[in-house]
C-alpha positions as CSV (number, residue, x, y, z in Angstrom):
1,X,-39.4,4.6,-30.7
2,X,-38.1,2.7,-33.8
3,X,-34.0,3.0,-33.2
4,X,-31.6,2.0,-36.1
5,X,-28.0,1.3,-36.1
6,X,-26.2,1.7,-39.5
7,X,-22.7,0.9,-39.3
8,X,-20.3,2.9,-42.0
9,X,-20.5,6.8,-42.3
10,X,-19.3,6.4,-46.2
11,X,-21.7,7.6,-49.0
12,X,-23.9,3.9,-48.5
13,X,-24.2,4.4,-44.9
14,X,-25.4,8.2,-45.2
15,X,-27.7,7.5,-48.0
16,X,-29.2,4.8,-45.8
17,X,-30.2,6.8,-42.9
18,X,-31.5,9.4,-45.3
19,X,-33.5,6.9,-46.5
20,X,-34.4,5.8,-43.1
21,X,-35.2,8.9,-41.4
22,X,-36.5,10.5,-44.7
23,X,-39.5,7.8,-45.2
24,X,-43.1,7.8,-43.9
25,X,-44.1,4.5,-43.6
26,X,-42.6,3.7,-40.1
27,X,-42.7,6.9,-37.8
28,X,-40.3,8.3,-35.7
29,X,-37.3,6.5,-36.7
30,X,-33.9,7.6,-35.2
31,X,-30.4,6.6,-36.4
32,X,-27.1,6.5,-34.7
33,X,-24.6,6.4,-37.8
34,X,-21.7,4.1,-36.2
35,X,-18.0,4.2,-37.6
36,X,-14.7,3.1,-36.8
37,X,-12.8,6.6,-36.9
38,X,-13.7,9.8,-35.5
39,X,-14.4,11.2,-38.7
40,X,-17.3,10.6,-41.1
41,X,-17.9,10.4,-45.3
42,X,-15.6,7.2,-45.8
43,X,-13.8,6.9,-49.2
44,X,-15.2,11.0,-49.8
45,X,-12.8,11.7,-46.9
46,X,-9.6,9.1,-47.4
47,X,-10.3,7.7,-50.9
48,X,-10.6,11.0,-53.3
49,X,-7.7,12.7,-54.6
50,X,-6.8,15.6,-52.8
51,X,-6.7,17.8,-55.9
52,X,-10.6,16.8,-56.6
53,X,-12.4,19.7,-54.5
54,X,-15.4,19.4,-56.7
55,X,-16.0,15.5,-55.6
56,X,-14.8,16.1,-52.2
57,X,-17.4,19.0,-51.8
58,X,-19.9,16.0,-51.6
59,X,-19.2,16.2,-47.9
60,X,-21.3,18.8,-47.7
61,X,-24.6,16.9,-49.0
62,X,-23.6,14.4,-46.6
63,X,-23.2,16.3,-43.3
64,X,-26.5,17.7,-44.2
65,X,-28.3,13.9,-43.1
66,X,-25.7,13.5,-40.4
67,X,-26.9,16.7,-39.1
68,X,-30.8,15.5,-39.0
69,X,-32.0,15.6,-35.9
70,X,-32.8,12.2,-36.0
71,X,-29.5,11.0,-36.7
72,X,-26.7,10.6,-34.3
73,X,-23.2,10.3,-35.7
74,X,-20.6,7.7,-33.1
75,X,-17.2,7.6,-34.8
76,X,-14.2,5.6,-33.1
77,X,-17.0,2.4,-32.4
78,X,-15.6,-0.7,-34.0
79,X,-17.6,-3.4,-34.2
80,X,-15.6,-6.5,-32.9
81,X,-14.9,-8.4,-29.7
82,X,-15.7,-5.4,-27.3
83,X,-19.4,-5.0,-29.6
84,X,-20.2,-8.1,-31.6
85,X,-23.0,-8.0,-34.1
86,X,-25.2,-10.1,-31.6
87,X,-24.6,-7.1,-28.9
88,X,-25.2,-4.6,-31.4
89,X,-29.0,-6.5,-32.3
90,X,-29.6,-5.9,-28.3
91,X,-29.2,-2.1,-28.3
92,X,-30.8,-1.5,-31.5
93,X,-34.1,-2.5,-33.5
94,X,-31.8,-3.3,-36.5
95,X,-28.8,-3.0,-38.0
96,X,-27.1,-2.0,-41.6
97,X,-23.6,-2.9,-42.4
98,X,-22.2,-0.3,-44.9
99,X,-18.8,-1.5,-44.3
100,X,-17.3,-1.3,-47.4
101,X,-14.5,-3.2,-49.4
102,X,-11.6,-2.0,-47.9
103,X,-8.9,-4.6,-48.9
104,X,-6.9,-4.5,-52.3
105,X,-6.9,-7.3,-54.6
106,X,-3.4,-8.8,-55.5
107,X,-2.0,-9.6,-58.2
108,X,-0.5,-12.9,-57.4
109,X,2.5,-12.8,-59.4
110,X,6.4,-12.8,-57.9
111,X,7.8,-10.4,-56.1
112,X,4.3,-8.6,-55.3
113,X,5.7,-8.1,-51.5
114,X,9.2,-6.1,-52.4
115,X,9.9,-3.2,-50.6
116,X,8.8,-0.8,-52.8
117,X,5.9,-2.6,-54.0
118,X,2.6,-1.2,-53.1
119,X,-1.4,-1.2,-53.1
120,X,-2.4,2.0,-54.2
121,X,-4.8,1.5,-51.9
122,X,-1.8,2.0,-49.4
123,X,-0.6,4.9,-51.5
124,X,-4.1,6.5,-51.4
125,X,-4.0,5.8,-47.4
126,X,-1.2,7.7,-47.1
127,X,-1.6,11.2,-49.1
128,X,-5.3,10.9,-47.9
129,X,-4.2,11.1,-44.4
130,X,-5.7,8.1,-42.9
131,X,-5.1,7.8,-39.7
132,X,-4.0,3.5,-40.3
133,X,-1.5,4.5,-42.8
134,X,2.3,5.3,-42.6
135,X,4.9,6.8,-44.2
136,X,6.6,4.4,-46.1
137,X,8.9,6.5,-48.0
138,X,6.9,5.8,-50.7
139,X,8.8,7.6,-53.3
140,X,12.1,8.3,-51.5
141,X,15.0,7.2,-54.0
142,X,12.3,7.0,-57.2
143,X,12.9,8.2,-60.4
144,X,10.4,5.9,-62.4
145,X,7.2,4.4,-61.5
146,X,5.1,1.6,-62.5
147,X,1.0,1.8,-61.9
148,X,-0.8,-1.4,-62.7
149,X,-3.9,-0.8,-64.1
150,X,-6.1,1.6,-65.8
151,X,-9.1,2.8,-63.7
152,X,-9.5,6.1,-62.4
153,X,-8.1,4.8,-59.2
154,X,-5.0,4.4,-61.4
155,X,-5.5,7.7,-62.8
156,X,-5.5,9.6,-59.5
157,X,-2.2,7.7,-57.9
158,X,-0.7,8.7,-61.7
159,X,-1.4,11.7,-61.2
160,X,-0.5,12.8,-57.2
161,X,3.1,10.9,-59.0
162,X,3.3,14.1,-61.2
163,X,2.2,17.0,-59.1
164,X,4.6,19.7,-57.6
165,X,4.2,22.2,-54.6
166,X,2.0,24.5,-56.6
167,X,-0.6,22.4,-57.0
168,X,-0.8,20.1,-53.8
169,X,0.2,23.1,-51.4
170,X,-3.6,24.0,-51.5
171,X,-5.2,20.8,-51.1
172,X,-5.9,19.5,-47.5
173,X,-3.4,16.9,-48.1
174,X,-1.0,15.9,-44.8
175,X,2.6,18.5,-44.7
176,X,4.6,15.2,-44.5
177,X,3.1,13.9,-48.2
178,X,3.2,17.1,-49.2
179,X,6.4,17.7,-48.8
180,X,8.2,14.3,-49.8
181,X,5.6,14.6,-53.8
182,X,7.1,17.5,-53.6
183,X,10.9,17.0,-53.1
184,X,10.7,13.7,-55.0
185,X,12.4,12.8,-58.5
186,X,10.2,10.8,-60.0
187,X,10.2,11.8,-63.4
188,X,8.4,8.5,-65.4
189,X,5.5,7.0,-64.6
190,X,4.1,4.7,-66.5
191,X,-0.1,3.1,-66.1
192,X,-0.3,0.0,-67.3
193,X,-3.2,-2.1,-68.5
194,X,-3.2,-5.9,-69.5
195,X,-6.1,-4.9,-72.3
196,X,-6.4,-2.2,-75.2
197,X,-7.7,1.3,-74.5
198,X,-11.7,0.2,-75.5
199,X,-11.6,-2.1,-72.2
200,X,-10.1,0.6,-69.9
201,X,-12.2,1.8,-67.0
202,X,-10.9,5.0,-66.5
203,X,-13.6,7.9,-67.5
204,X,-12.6,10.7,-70.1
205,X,-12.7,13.5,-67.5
206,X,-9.5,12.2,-65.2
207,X,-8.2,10.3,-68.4
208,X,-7.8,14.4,-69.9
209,X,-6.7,15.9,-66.9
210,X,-3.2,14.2,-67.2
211,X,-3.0,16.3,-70.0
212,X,-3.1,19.1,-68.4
213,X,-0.5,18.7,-65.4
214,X,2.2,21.8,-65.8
215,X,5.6,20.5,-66.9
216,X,4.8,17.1,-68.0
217,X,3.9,15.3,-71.3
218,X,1.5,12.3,-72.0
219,X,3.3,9.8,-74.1
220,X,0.9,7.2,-76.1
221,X,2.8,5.1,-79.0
222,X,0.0,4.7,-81.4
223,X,1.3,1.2,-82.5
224,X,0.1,0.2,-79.3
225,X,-3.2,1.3,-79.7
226,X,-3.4,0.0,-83.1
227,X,-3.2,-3.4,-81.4
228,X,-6.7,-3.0,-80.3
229,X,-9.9,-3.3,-83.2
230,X,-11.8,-0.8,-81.8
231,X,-9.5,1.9,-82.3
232,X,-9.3,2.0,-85.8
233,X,-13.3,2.6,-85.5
234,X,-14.5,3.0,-82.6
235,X,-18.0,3.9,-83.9
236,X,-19.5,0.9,-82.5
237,X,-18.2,1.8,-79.3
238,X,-20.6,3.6,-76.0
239,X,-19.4,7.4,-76.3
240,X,-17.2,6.9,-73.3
241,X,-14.9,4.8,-74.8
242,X,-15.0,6.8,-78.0
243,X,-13.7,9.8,-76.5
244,X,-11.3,7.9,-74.5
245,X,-9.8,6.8,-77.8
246,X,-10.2,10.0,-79.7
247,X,-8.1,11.8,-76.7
248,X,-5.3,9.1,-76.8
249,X,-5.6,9.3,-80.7
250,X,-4.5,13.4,-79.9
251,X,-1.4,12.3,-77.7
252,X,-0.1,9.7,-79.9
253,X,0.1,12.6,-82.6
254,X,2.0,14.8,-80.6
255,X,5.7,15.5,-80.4
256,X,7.5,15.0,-77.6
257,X,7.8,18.4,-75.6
258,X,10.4,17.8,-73.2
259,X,9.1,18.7,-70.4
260,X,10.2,17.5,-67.1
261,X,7.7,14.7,-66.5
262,X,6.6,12.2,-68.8
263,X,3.5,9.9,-68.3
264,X,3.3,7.1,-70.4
265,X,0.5,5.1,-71.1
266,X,0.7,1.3,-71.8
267,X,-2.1,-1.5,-72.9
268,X,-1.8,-5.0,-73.9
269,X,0.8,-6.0,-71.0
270,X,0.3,-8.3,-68.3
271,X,2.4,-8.4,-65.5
272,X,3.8,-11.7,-65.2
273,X,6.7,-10.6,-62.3
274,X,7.8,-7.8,-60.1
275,X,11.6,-7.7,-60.5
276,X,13.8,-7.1,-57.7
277,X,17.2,-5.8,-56.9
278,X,19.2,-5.7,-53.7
279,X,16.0,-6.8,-51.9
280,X,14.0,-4.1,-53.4
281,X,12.2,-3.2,-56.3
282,X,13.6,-2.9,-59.4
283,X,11.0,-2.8,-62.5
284,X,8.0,-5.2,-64.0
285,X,7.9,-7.7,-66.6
286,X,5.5,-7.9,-68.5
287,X,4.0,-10.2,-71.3
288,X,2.5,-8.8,-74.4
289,X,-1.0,-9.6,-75.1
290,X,-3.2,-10.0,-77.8
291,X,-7.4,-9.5,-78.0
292,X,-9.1,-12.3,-78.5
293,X,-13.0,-12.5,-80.3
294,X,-14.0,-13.1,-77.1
295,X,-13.1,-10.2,-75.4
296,X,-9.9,-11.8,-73.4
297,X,-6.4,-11.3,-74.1
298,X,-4.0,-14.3,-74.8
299,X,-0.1,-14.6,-74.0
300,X,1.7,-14.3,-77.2
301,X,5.2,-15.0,-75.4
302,X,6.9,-11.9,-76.1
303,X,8.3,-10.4,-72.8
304,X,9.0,-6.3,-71.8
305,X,10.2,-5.4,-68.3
306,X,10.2,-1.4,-67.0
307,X,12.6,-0.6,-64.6
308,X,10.8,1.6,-62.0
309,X,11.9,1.7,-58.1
310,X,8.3,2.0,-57.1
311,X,5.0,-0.6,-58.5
312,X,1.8,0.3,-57.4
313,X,-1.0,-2.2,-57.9
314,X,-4.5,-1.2,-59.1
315,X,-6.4,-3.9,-59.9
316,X,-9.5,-3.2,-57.6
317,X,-10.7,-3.4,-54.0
318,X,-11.7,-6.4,-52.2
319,X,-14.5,-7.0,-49.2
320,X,-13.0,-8.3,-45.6
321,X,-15.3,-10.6,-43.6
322,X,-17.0,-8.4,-41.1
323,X,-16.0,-9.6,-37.5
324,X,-19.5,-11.8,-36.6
325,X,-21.1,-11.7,-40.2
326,X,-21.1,-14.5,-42.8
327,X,-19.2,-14.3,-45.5
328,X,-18.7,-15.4,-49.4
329,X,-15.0,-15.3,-49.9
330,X,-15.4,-15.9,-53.4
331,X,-17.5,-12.8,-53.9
332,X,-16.2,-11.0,-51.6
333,X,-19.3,-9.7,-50.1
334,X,-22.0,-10.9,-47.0
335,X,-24.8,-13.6,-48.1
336,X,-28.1,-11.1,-48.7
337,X,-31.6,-11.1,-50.5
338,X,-32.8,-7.7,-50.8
339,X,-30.0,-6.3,-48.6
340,X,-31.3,-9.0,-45.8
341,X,-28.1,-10.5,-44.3
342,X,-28.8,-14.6,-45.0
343,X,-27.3,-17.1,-42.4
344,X,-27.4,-20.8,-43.6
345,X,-28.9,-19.3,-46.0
346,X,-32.3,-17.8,-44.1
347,X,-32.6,-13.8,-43.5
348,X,-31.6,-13.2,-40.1
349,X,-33.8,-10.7,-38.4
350,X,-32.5,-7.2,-38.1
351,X,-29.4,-7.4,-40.1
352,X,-28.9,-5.6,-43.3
353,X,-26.1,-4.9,-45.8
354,X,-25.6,-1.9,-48.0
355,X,-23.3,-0.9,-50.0
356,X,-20.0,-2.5,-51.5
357,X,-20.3,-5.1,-48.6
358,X,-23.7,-6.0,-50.0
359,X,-22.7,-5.8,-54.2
360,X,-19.3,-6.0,-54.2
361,X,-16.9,-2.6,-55.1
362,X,-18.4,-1.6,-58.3
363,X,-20.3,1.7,-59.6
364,X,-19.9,5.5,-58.7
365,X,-21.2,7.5,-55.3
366,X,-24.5,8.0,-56.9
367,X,-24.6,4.0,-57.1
368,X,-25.6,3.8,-53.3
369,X,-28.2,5.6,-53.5
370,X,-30.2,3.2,-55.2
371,X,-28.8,0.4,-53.3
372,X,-29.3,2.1,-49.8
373,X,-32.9,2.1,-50.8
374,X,-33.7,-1.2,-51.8
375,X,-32.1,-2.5,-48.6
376,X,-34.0,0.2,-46.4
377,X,-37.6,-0.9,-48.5
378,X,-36.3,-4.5,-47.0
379,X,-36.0,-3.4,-43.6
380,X,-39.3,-1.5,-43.4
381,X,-41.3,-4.4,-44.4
382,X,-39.8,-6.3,-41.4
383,X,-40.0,-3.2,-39.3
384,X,-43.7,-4.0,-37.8
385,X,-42.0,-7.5,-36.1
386,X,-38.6,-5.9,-35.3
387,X,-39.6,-2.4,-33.0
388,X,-42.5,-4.3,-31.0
389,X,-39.4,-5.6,-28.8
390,X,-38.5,-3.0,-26.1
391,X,-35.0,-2.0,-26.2
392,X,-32.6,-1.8,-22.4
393,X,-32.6,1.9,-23.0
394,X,-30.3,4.9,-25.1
395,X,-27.7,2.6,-26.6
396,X,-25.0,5.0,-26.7
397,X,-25.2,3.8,-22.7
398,X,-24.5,0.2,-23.7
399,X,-21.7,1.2,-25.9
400,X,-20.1,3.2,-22.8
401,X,-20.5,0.4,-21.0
402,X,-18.4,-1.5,-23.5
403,X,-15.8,-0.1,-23.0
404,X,-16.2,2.3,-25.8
405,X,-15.2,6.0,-26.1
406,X,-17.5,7.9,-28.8
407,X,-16.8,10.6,-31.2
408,X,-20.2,12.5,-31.5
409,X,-20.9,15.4,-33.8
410,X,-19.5,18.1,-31.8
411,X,-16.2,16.1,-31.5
412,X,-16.0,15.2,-35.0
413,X,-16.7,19.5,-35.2
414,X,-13.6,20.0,-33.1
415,X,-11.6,18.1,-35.1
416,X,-12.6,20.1,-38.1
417,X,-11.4,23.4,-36.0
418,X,-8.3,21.8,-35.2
419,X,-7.5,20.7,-39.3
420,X,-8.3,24.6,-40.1
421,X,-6.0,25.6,-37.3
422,X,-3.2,23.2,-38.2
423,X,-3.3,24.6,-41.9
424,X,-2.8,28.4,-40.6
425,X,-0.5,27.3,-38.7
426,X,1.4,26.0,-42.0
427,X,0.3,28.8,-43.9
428,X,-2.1,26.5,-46.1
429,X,-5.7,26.1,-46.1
430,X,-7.4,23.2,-44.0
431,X,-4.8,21.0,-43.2
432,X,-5.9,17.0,-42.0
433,X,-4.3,15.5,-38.7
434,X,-3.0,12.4,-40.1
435,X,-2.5,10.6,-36.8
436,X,-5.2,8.5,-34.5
437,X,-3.3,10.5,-31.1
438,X,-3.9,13.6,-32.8
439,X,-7.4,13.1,-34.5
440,X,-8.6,11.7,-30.5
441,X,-6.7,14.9,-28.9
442,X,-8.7,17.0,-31.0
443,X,-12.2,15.5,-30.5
444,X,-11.7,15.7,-26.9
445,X,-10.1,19.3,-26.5
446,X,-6.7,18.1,-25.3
């Protein structure tokens, strides 16, 4: 029977064995979802703010497909030496790479690797309780904070700067995180974008919700704004970026309230250096900038630094070759037509890309949808010359035989059992084990 691999359990690799197991051109298709960790859903699970139960509820759509009978989820199976993509193509009929864009891009300006200097992909990492991150003492010792860039990623790293027991305590979020947002003294952070507020990615929804934070102001100096011609009329604009105006139009009006935290909100300044002091961070300077006809921004020569003991850089995610796969470094992303993985610039039979691997880190969830299907319509139409070939047998026994140690379904259920026991234990709700020893005791029952 037809038997797919699709490596990545994020919202690209779900959507693509829905799509596979879902269609009725080819029957009896089976899927064994492959991932890395023991845990499935990707960015759903380690990239969403813990505060954000509404988007992290998508888990549930999701474990509906990895619960299919026809699918088969395998976390802690990495492909690389032990499994290379050609060993993969001998268990399997075919196989989708839905690996993602995990790096952060960099700045490239001095100072960017200060202690104290971060990715807030690292940040994210951390609070998320990924089970590759560490506690870096992110905010031990900070009292202001600099976030470059103004996407909702920025948003969300903004925001878990400003939140206090109250409202963390009943997220899932790690006890160690918890604690040290909630014992820190950061009272200033400031998000920072090289372009005015009409070029901003952030959406109106998280853009609000800093608004609403208990015990801390949004501060917006209108002159600032001013500096940008679509916010004197913005009626040209798409209505995104005309309610993103109209609410920082609302803050810049306000008084100052004196409340404990302030978030400040800054356009038109590109970083030009992180600054350090006694080996360690010790603020950002900045250039001023000025729009341009064309949509860029230009130097005008005038410099600002911030002092902040902590920088963390938003500025987007980056693709990392996949071990065995070709690779455009310039795009970030694996060589495809129609999802078809291209080597020397030919489709290679039985190897597919989805995802942000395949288009590079841009849209929403629901983007993958679309993109899971056009590279599952790819993979059908090869399908009649790709199952004829008889495969050696169940491939979970060639991954054994790899040396490989699988997280199946139940496992990844007793690690859910586990989290919901940890957080009684703590008095809190579902609590996540943060640690690869403990996430691996918990799948196997030790």
């Amino acid at each position: 029977m037809p038997h797919f691999a699709v490596v990545g359990s994020g919202p690209s690799g779900v959507y693509t064995a829905q799509s596979l197991v879902r269609q009725d051109i080819v029957p009896g298709v089976r899927v064994d979802v492959l991932d890395r960790l023991p845990c499935p859903y990707g960015l759903v699970r380690y990239g969403v703010a813990p505060d954000h139960e509404k988007i992290k509820s998508l888990q549930n759509n999701l474990r509906s497909v990895l619960e299919d009978e026809h699918v088969r989820f395998l976390g802690g199976v990495e492909v690389g030496p032990a499994l290379p993509p050609e060993r993969l193509l001998e268990l399997y009929h075919g196989v989708v790479y839905c690996v993602g864009a995990a790096s952060a891009r960099r700045l490239g300006v001095p100072g960017e690797d200060l202690p104290g200097s971060w990715s807030a992909t690292d940040f994210v990492a951390w609070y998320s309780a990924h089970p590759d991150a560490w506690d870096s003492g992110f905010v031990r010792d900070v009292r202001a904070a600099v976030t470059i860039g103004v996407g909702n990623v920025a948003v969300d790293v903004t925001r878990m700067l400003a939140r206090g027991l109250a409202e963390l305590s009943p997220t899932d979020m790690p006890q160690e995180p918890l604690g040290a947002l909630a014992a820190s003294e950061v009272r200033d952070v400031f998000m920072v974008g090289r372009r005015g507020p009409s070029q901003a990615r952030f959406t109106t929804k998280e853009l609000r919700e800093l608004g609403t934070l208990p015990d801390t102001e949004v501060v917006v100096d209108e002159r600032e704004l001013a500096l940008d011609p679509a916010y004197a009329d913005p009626s040209a604009q798409p209505a995104a970026v005309r309610r993103n105006i109209e609410a920082l139009r609302e803050w810049a009006a306000r008084a100052s309230t004196g409340a404990g935290r302030r978030i400040h909100l800054r356009f038109f300044l590109r970083p030009e250096e992180i600054t350090g002091r006694d080996g360690r961070v010790a603020g950002v300077r900045f250039e001023r900038t000025r729009p341009e006809a064309d949509g860029m921004v230009r130097g005008t020569g005038t410099y600002e630094e911030i002092p902040a003991q902590l920088v963390l850089r938003s500025v987007g995610y980056r693709g990392m070759p996949p071990d065995g796969l070709p690779f455009d470094p310039v795009r970030g992303t694996v060589p495809h037509a129609g999802g078809r993985v291209l080597r020397g610039g030919r489709p290679a039979p039985g190897e597919y890309v989805a995802g942000w691997i395949k288009r590079g880190p841009t849209g929403v969830i629901g983007t993958n949808r679309p993109c899971a299907k056009e590279t599952v319509t790819s993979l059908l139409a090869d399908a009649p010359a790709l199952v004829g070939r008889p495969l050696p047998g169940d491939p979970l026994d060639g991954l054994l035989a790899a040396g490989l140690h699988p997280v199946d379904w139940a496992g990844w259920q007793a690690i859910e059992r586990a989290e919901t026991d940890l957080g009684r234990t703590l008095g809190r709700g579902t609590v996540k084990i943060p640690d690869w020893t403990g996430l691996l005791n918990a799948a196997h029952g030790t």
